[in-house]
N, C-alpha and C positions, 0 to 999 in steps of 0.2 A: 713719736718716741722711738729712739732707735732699741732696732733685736741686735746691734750687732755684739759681738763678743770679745771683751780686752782683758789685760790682765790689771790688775791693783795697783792704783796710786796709794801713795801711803805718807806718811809724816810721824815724825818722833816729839814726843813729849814728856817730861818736859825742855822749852828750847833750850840750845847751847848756848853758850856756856854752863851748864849743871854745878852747880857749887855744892857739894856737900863735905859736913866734917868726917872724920879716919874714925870709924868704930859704928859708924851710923848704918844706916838701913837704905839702901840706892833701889826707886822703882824708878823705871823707865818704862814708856810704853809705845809700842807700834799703834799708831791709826791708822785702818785704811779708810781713804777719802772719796773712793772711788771704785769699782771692778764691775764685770759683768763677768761669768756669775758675781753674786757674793756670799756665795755658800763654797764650801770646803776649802777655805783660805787655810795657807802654812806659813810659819813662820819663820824664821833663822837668826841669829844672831852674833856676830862676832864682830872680833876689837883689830883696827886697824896693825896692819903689820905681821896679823896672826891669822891665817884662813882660817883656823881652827874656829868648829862650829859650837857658839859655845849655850848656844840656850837654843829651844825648839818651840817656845808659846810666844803669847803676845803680850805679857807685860814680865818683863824680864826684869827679876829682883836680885840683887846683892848684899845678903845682908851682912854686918861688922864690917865692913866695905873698908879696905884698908891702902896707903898710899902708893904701893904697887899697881895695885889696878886702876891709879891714877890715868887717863889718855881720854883721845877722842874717838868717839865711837862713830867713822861716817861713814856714808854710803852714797852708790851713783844716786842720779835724779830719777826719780820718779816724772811722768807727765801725763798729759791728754792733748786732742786736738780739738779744733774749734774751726768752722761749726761741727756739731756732733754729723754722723752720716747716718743713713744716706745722704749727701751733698747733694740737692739736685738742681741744677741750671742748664738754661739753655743755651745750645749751639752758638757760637760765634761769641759770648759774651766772657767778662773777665773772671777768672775762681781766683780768689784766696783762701789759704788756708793757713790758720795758725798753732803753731807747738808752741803749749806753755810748760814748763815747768813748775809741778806741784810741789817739790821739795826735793833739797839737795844738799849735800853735807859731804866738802863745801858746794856752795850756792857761787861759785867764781869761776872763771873761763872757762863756762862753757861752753862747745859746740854743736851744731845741728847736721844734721843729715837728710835728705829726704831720699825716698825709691820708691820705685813701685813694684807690688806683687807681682812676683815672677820676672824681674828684672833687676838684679842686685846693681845696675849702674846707679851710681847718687846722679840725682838730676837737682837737686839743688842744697846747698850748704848754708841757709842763710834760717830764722825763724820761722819767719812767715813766705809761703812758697806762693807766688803769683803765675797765673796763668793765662793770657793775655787769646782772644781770640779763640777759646778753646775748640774740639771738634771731636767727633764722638769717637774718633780710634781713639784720644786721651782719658776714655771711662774706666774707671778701676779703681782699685783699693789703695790707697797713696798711706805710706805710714814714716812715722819722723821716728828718730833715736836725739836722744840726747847724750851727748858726756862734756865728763868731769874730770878730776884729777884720779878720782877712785874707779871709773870706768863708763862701759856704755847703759847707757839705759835699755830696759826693753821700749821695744816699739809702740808706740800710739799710732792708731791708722783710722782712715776715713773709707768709704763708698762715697766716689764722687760719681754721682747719676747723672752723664749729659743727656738731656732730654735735645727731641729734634722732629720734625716735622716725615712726614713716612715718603721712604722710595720706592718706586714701582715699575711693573712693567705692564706692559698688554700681551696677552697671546689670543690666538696663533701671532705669529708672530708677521708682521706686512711684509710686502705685500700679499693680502689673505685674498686667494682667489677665489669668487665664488658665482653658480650662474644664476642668472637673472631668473626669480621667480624660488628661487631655495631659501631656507630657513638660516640668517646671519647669525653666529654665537660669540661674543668677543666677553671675554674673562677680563679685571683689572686685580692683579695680583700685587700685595704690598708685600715688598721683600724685606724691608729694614722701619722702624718706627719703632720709637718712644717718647709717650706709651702705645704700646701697640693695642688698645681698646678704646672703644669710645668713635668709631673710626666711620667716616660717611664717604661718599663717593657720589661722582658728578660726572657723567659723559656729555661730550660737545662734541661739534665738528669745525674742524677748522672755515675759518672766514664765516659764524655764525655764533653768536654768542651765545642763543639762548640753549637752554639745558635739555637736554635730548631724555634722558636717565637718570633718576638717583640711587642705582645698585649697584654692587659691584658686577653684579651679569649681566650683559645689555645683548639683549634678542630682535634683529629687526626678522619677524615674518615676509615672505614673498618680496624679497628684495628686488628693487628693481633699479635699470639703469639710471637714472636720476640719482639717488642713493650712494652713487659711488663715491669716492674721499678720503678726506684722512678722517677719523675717529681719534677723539683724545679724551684719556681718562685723569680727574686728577682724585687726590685722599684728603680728608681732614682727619687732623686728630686736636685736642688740646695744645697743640706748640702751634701750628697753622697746616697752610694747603700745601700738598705737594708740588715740583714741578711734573707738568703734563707726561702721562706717556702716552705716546700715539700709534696709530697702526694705520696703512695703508689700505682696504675693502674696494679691491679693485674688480665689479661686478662685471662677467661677464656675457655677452648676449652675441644672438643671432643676428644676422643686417637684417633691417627695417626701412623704412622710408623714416628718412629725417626733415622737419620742417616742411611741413605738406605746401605751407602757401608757394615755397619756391621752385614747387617740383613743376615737370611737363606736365598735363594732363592726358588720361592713357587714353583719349580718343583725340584725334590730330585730324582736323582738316585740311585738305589746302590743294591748291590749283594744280596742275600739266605743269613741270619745268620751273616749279619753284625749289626754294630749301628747304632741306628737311633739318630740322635740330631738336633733340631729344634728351634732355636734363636728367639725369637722375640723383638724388642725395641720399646715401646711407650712413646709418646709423650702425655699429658694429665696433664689437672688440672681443676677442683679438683682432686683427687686421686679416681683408679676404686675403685666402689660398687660391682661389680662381674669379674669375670677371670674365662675361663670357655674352657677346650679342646674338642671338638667334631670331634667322628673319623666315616667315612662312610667306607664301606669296598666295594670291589668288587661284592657282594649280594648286595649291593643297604642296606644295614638296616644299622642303628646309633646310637651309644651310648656315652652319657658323656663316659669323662677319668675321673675317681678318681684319686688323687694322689697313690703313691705307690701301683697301683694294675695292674694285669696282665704288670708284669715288668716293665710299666711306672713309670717314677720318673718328679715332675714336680718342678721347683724354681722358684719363684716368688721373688725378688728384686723391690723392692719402694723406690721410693725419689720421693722430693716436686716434680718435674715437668717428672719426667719419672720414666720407669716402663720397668724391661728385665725379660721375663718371657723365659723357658729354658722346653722344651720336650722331654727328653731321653728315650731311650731304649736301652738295652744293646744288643739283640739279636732280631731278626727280621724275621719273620715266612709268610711261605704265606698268612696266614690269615693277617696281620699286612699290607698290601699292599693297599694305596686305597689313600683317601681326607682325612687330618688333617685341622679340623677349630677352629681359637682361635677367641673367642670372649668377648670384653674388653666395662665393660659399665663404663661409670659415671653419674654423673647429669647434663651432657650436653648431651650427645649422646653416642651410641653405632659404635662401629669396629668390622670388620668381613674380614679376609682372609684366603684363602684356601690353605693349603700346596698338593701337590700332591706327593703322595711316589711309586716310579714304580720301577720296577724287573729292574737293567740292566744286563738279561737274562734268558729266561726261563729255568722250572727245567728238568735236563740230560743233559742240555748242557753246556759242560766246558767252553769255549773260553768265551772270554770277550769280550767286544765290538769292541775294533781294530781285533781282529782275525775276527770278522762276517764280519766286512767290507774286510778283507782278501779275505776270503771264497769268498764275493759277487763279489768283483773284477776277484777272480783267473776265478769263476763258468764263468764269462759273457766272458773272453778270451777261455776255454773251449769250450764257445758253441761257437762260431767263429770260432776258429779252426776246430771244428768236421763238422761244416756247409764247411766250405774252402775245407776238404779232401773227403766229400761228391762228392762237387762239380767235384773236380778233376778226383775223380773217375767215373762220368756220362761223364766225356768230352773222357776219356780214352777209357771207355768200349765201347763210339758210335765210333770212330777211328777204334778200333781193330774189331768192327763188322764191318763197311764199308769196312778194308783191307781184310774181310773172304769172305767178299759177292762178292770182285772182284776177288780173288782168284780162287771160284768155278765158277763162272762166263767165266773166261778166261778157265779154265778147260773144261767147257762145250763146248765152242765153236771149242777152239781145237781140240772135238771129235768130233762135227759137221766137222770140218774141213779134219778129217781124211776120215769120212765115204763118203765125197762127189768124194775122187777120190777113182783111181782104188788100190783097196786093195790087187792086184796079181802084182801091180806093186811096182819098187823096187822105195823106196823114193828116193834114189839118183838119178833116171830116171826121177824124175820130173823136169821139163821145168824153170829155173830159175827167168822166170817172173810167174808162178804161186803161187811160193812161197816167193816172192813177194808181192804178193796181199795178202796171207794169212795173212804174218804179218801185212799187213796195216789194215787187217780187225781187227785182236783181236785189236790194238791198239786205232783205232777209235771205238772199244768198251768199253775200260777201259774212252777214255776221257768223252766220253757220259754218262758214267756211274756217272764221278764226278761231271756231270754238274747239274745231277737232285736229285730232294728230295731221301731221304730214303723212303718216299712210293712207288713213281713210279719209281723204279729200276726195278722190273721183270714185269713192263708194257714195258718199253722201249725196253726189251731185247727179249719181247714175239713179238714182231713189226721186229726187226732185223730178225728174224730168216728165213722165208718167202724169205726173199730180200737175204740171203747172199745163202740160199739152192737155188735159181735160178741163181745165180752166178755159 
């Protein structure tokens, strides 16, 4: 139900032509058919031809009414519009709007006007006002007039509410610069919408469909380079989605090592008078302010590289967010042996890594490295072996010295053994049990002999001797 506020439609009764006889008693009455308010209604009343205001209520009586006051009593048109307002439609689609006439006296050629508040230009002269395509600068209070022969009507007016989907922006506004590892804050502010309640919100990122946010404050913590993009916010309200506003969150960092698989590795082997090439890939934005090779040598002392100088050649490749910086040399001298350090600044921070360049193998020696490890393995079997036949031969030489010592040993005693008999007599004359015993003596000399150390072998044998000469 519309609050809006117009003035009184109204109608006369009874209709015209009013017939009554000269002496008789004439009511006539004003209806209103219509007003907002409808409380403190006025009334007026006069006879064509005469402004003169000749009654002030609402049912205006004539009594003995006589042929003089014979005439027509008319008036402009009274109206309304159709639909009542607020009008409300959506953007782009067509309004009509219609001015009827509630009563008119005469009800004959009349014409229409329309305007809008606060613009006296008529924008359309016809009943019904169409509006094709409409768009929200056309929102406003649109009001018709009618007239007639007797004049113009007051105005009947509407609230046409174009309703429309909400516009917006992002702030801060792109590209938002901010460093790698800080706290992102991006606001989605709706500027224009109706109705402006009811209102939801959705953050994305370009080339990613899915929904990152559903607030209008979207906070990324510890932002990091990955992260960087575009950011786009859109609004819903009842009419539909907005289009996107978006913001650039262009994050920025210190260089890093970018893509570790394709980097150099910072320990480098390699031969006498081969090349040397040294890869590095950074990661960085803003772009470096210095690029800078520093070589230490095995003296301990350090010098910038220049480019092209003592056969260094050096390539430097830039793009917006990375940076392949390249260290050759074609040929590689003892002195060139040592720490390669690149160091990459910008307006965030400074990188530093050290390459190490080492011999794999010192100079006069041919072999490469699988042959030293040859060498080391063959050397460590070598000495094993020589230790093994060492050994062999201390186990050998104490055998064949024990079998020399029982040797002379048995030697000796046998001469003992001679000289204790008679030497005029003939050995075969000896007594079968004495020779006998002789053999049981050398023998229990050899077992005695195997029982005790190699030291006390000629203690043992200096002890026997005593015992078997009194035998």
């Amino acid at each position: 139900m519309s609050n809006e506020s117009y003035k009184p439609n109204i109608s006369v009764t009874p209709s015209s032509p009013y017939q009554i006889r000269e002496g008789d008693t004439a009511v006539i009455y004003c209806v209103v058919t219509d007003a907002n308010p409808n409380t403190g209604i006025t009334w007026s009343w006069t006879k064509t031809g005469d402004p003169a205001v000749l009654y002030r209520r609402q049912n205006y009586t004539i009594p003995n009414i006589q042929r003089s006051q014979r005439g027509t009593y008319q008036y402009k048109p009274t109206m309304r519009v159709t639909p009542a307002g607020p009008y409300q439609i959506r953007e782009g689609d067509t309004t009509v709007i219609y001015c009827i006439v509630t009563d008119a006296n005469p009800n004959t050629g009349i014409t229409w006007s329309w305007t809008k508040t606060g613009n006296p230009a008529v924008l359309y002269t016809g009943q019904n006002y169409t509006i094709p395509n409409i768009q929200r600068a056309q929102r406003g209070t649109y009001q018709c007039t009618a007239t007639n022969s007797i004049g113009v009507s007051l105005p009947a007016t509407v609230l046409v509410d174009i309703q429309y989907k909400p516009t917006m922006r992002v702030t801060p506004a792109g590209p938002y610069q901010i460093r790698e590892g800080d706290t992102t804050v991006i606001y989605c502010i709706v500027t224009d919408a109706n109705p402006n309640t009811g209102i939801t919100w959705n953050w994305t990122k370009t080339g990613n469909p899915a929904v990152l946010y559903t607030g209008q404050i979207y906070t990324i913590p510890n932002i990091q380079r990955a992260q960087r993009g575009t950011y786009q916010c859109t609004a819903t309200n009842s009419i539909g989605v907005s289009l996107p506003a978006t913001v650039l969150v262009d994050v920025q960092c210190k260089p890093r090592l970018y893509n570790i698989d394709s980097q150099s590795p910072d320990k480098v082997v390699i031969e006498h008078f081969d090349s040397l090439q040294i890869l590095v890939r950074i990661l960085l934005y803003p772009p470096a302010t210095s690029t800078q090779w520093i070589f230490t040598g095995r003296n301990y002392t350090s010098k910038v590289i220049p480019n092209n100088t003592d056969g260094y050649r050096i390539t430097n490749t830039k793009g917006e967010i990375e940076q392949n910086i390249t260290l050759n040399k074609s040929r590689i001298n003892e002195k060139d042996f040592g720490e390669y350090i690149i160091m990459v600044q910008n307006d965030i921070g400074t990188f530093l890594r050290i390459y190490r360049v080492d011999t794999a193998k010192f100079p006069g020696i041919q072999e490469s490295v699988g042959n030293q490890t040859g060498v080391a393995v063959g050397s460590a079997v070598g000495i094993v072996a020589f230790i093994t036949i060492i050994l062999v031969l201390v186990i050998c030489l104490r055998r064949l010295y024990t079998f020399t010592c029982i040797i002379k040993l048995e030697r000796k005693n046998i001469d003992k053994g001679v000289k204790r008999t008679d030497l005029t007599k003939d050995e075969s004359s000896i007594p079968m049990a004495e020779h006998t015993v002789h053999l049981h003596g050398e023998r229990g000399v050899y077992e005695e002999l195997t029982e005790t150390d190699n030291g006390n072998q000629y203690e043992g044998l200096s002890n026997k001797d005593p015992q078997e000469t009194k035998r």
